[in-house]
C-alpha positions in Angstrom: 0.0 0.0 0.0 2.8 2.4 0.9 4.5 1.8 -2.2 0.7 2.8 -4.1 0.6 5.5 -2.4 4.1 6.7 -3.3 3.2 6.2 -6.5 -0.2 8.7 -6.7 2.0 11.4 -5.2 4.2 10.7 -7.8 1.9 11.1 -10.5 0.3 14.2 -8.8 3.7 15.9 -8.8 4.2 15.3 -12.5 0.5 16.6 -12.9 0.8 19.2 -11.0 4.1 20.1 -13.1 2.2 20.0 -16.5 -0.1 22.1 -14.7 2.5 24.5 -14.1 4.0 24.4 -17.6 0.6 24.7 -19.4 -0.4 27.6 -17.3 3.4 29.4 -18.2 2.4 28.6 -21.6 -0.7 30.3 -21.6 0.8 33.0 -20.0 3.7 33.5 -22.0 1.1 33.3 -25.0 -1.1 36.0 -23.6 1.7 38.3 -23.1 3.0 37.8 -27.1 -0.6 38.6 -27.9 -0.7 41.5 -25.8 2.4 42.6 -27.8 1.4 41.6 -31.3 -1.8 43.4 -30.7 -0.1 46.7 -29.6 2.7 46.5 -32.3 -0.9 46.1 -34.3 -2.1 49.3 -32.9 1.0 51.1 -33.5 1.0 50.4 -37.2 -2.3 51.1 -37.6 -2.0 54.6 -35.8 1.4 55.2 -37.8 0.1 56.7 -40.4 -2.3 58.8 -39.1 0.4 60.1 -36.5 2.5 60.8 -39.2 0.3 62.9 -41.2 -0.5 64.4 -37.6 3.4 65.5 -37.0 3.2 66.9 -40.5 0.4 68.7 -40.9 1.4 71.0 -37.1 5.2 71.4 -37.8 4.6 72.8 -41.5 5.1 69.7 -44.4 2.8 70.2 -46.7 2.0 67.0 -48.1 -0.5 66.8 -44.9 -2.7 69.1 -44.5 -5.6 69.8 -41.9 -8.8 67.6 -44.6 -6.5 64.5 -43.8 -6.0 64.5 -40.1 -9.9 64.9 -39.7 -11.1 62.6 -42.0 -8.7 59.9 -40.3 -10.5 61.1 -37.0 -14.3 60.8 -39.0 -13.2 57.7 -40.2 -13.1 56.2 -36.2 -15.5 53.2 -36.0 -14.5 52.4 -32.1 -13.8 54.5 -29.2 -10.4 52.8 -28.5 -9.0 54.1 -31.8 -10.4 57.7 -31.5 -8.7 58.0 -27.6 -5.5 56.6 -29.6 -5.7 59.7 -32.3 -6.9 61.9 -29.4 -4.0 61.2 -27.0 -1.5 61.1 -30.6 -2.5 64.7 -30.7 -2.2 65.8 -27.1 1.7 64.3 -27.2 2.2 66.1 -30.8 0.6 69.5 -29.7 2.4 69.8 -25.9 5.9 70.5 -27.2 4.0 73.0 -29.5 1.9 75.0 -27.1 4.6 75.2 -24.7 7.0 76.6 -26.8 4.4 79.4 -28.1 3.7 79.8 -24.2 7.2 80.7 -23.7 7.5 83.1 -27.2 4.0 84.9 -25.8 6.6 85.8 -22.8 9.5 86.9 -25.0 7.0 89.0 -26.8 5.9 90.9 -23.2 9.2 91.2 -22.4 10.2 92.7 -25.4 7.3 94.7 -25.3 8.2 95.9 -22.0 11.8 96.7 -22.7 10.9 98.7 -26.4 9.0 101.1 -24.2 11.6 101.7 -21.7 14.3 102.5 -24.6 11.2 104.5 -25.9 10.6 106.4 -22.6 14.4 106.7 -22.0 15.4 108.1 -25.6 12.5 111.0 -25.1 14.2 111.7 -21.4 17.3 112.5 -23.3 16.0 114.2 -26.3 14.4 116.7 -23.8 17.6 117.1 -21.8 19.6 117.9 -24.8 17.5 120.4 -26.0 17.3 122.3 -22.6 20.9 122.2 -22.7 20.9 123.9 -26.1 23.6 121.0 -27.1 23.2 120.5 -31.3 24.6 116.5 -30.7 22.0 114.4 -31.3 20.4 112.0 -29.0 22.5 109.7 -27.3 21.9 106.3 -29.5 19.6 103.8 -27.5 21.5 101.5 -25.5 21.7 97.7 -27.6 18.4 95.7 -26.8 18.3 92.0 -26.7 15.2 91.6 -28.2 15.2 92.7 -32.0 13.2 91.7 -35.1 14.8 88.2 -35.0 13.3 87.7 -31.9 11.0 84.3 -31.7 8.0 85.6 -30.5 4.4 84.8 -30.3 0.5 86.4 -30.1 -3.1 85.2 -31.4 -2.7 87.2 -35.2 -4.8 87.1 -37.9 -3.4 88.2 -41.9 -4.2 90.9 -43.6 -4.0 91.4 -47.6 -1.5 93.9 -47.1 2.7 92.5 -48.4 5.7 94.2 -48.1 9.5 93.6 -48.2 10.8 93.1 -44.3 14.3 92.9 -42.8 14.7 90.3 -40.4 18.5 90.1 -38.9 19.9 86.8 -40.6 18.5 86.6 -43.6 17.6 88.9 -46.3 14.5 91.4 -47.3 11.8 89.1 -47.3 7.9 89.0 -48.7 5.9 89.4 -45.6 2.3 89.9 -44.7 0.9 92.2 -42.5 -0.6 91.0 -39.4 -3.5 92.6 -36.9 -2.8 91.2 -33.5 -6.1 90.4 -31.4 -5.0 91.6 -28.7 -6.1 94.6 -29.0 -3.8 96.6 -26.2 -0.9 94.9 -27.5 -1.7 96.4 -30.9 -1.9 99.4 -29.6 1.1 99.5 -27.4 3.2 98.2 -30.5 1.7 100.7 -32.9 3.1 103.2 -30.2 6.1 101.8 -30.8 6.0 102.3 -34.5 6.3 98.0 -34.8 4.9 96.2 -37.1 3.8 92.3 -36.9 4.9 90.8 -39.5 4.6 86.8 -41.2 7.4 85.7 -43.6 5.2 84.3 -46.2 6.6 80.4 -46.1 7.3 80.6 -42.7 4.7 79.9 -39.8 5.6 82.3 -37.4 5.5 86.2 -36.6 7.8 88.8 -36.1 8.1 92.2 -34.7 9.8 94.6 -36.8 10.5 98.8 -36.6 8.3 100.3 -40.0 11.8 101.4 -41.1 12.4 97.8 -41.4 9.6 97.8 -44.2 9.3 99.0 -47.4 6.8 98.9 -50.1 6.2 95.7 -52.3 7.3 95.1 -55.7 8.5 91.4 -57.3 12.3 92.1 -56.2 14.1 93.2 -53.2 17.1 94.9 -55.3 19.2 93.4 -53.0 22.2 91.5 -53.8 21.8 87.7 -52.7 25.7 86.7 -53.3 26.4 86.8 -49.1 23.5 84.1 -48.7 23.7 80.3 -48.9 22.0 78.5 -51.9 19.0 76.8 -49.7 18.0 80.3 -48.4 18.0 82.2 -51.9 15.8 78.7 -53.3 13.6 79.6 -50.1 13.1 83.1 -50.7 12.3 82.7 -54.8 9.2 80.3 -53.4 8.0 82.8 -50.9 8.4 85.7 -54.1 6.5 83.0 -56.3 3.7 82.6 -53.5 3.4 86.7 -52.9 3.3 87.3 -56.7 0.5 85.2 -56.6 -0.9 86.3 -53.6 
């Protein structure tokens, strides 16, 4: 009898050891599935992202039709969190940068008034001293033209040739800012808000950084590299047009 009974407990151990192999099986199987089915996902949404990354940061092969009919084309509510939270990751670096440009431009803002303020202190001291010098020239500012900066603008249909530092006299568009205190403080600035047409952003420059529009600059391109006079001859083509 004790040597039956040594025997069930022998075949209960290797039972219980298939048991144990089958179940790491299974779970070893889940987890490959779990994978597969998220490297599934991934491809799926890979387009889609894709087309997403291109459309916000300027390519334009994808435009804004595409990314919303991928989103009308959602048949479940898994895939339309997917796109959703694809758009939250490709949009945070975005509106965190233009939070940070917003700040440059009150900054700037700020510091163009107190050059402002501080250039009319000395143009009335030199005139009650009776001194024929000119104003003392405003002290150097770092915050120019070239200065990445950022509001909520809206175009006009007015172009003109503007003079960013860096690169040469370029077709621009004139922008209205919505903000409409900021408008006003930067028109009493004589500033202008400006979009280089092929470019996405804005910038701030002085009016005598403007001049009127016609197809060519007259200036001589021979100082610039070969990509940024091929740029500039597509944004002339697109204001010619315009």
């Amino acid at each position: 009898d004790d040597d039956d009974d040594d025997d069930d407990d022998d075949d209960k151990g290797e039972d219980d050891s298939d048991d144990d192999t089958a179940t790491e099986s299974v779970s070893h199987d889940d987890d490959s599935s779990i994978e597969e089915e998220a490297e599934e996902v991934d491809s799926m949404l890979a387009d889609e992202a894709l087309m997403l990354s291109g459309h916000l940061y300027g390519d334009e092969e994808n435009q804004r039709d595409s990314w919303r009919d991928a989103v009308r084309r959602c048949k479940t509510a898994s895939r339309l969190a997917a796109l959703t939270q694809c758009f939250l990751h490709s949009t945070m670096s975005i509106m965190v940068d233009r939070d940070k440009e917003y700040d440059t431009l009150c900054k700037a803002v700020k510091c163009w008034e107190k050059e402002a303020n501080e250039n009319k202190k000395a143009g009335r001291k030199s005139l009650s001293q009776k001194k024929k010098s000119p104003c003392p020239f405003p002290k150097k500012t770092k915050f120019n033209s070239a200065s990445k900066v950022w509001a909520h603008w809206s175009p006009t249909k007015r172009l003109l040739w503007a003079q960013v530092p860096g690169r040469p006299w370029w077709p621009s568009i004139v922008c209205n800012v919505e903000d409409k205190n900021l408008a006003k403080r930067l028109a009493a600035l004589d500033r202008v808000v400006i979009n280089c047409v092929g470019d996405e952003g804005i910038y701030i420059v002085k009016k005598n950084e403007t001049k009127r529009y016609t197809s060519r600059s007259g200036e001589n391109l021979s100082k610039y590299e070969a990509d940024v006079i091929e740029k500039l001859e597509k944004s002339i083509s697109i204001a010619d047009n315009f």
